[in-house]
C-alpha positions as CSV (number, residue, x, y, z in Angstrom):
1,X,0.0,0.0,0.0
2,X,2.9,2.6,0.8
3,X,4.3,1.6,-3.0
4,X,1.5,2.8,-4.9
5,X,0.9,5.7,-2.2
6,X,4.9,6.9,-3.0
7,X,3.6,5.9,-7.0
8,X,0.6,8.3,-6.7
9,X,2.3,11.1,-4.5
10,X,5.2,11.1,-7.3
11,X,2.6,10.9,-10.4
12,X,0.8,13.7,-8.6
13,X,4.0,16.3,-8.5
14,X,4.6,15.8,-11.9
15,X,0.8,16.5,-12.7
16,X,1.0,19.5,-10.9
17,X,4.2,20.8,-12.7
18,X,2.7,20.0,-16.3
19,X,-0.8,21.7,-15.1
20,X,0.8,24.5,-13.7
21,X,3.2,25.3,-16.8
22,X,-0.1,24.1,-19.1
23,X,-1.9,27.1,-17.4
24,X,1.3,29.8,-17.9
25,X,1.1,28.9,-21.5
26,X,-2.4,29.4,-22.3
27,X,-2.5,32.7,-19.9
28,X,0.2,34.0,-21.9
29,X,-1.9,33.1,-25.4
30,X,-5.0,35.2,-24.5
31,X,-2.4,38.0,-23.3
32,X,-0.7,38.1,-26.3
33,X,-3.7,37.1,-28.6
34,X,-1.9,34.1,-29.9
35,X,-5.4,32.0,-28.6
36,X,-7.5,34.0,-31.7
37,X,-4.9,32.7,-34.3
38,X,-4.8,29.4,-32.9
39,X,-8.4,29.2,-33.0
40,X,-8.5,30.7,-36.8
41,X,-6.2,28.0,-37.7
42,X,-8.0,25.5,-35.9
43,X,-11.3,26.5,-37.8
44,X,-10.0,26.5,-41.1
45,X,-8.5,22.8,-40.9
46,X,-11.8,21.6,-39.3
47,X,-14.3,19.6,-40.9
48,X,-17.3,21.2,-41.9
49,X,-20.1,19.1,-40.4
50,X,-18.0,20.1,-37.4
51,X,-18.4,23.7,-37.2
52,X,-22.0,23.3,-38.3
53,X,-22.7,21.1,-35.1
54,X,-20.8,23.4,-32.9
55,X,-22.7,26.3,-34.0
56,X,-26.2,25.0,-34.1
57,X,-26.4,24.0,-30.3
């Protein structure tokens, strides 16, 4: 039981560190207003039916 709590604790920190530098990133996208161009680009490779079910609901 201590293995896989050490396991889980150690899993957990790394988590944390990825969340935590996942978070910096996209904060510094809508700063910047890299997220709009990322979106745009995101749209424009997207299938159709796609952005017609996205934008229906």
């Amino acid at each position: 039981m201590l293995r896989l709590r050490g396991r889980l604790m150690s899993a957990g920190h790394g988590l944390r560190t990825a969340m935590g530098a996942l978070l910096v990133a996209v904060g510094l996208a809508v700063i910047t207003g890299a997220d709009k161009q990322i979106e745009a680009w995101l749209i424009e490779r997207s299938p159709q039916w796609l952005t017609w079910l996205t934008t229906s609901v």
